[in-house]
Phi, psi and omega in degrees: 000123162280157193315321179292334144243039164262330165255021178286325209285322186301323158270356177274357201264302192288335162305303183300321173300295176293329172251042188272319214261022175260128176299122185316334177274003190224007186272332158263025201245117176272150168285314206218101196333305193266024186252154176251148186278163184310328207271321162331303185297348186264321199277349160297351178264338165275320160329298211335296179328272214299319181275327175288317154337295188292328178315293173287355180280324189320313198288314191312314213277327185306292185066066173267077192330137169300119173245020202257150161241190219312140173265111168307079165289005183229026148281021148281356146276027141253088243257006195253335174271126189249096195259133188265110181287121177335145198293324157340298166254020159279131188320158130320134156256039195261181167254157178231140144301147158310304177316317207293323187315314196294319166320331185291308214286276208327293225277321158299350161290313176309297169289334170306278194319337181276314165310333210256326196306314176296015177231102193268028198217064189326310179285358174272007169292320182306315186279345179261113185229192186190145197269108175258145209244028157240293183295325181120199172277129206252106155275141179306338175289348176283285157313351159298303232261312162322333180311282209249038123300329174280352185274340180286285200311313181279337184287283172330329180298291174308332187284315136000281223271318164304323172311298194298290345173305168335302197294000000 
């Protein structure tokens, strides 16, 4: 296992820990009309899973060489920086169970990971790049690494939004 997946597991480990301890009455419940709920957050992350996959098959098969160099990701771990999500990627509003969300979580992750599995070559991740539609032009090792700094940022949203959910 490489770093990029150990801290993809290590955060999807800890996504999961938190909203196993969420109560079914408060995991589709908005605080806030234009806020999204913990199940939202979960199910924007599974878009994420699904489009960041799709991101890298794009880019291997395009094989659009990186002329960008390293892109700084990490004011996206910073919650103080208020980033709007693409339309693409807004959750449903519909309700979600907790199983089913976590099954969602699995079976996308599972396929990220399945994509990642395929590249046998690591470092042509590096070498690659693909147009991220906040950040700009991206190398895919990068966009790996955005998984799960931006899953870190939403993991924070929920700790928030459960807090709140207490009072």
């Amino acid at each position: 296992m490489d770093h990029y997946e150990e801290n993809l597991s290590k955060t999807r480990e800890q996504l999961l820990l938190e909203i196993s301890s969420v109560r079914a009455e408060d995991f589709n419940r908005r605080l806030e009309q234009d806020k999204w709920s913990i199940a939202q957050v979960c199910h924007h992350l599974v878009i994420i899973d699904t489009l960041f996959a799709k991101a890298i098959v794009h880019g291997l098969k395009r094989m659009n060489p990186t002329n960008t160099e390293f892109v700084p990701i990490e004011f996206v771990a910073d919650r103080s920086n208020k980033i709007q999500a693409p339309e693409m990627t807004e959750p449903s509003s519909e309700p979600f169970q907790v199983q089913q969300i976590i099954q969602m979580l699995h079976d996308s992750r599972k396929n990220f990971l399945d994509v990642l599995s395929k590249v046998e070559d690591r470092a042509i991740l590096k070498t690659v790049a693909v147009t991220h539609p906040v950040l700009g032009h991206l190398p895919l090792d990068q966009w790996v690494e955005l998984l799960y700094v931006h899953e870190q940022r939403h993991i924070e949203q929920i700790q928030e939004l459960k807090a709140r959910c207490v009072i």
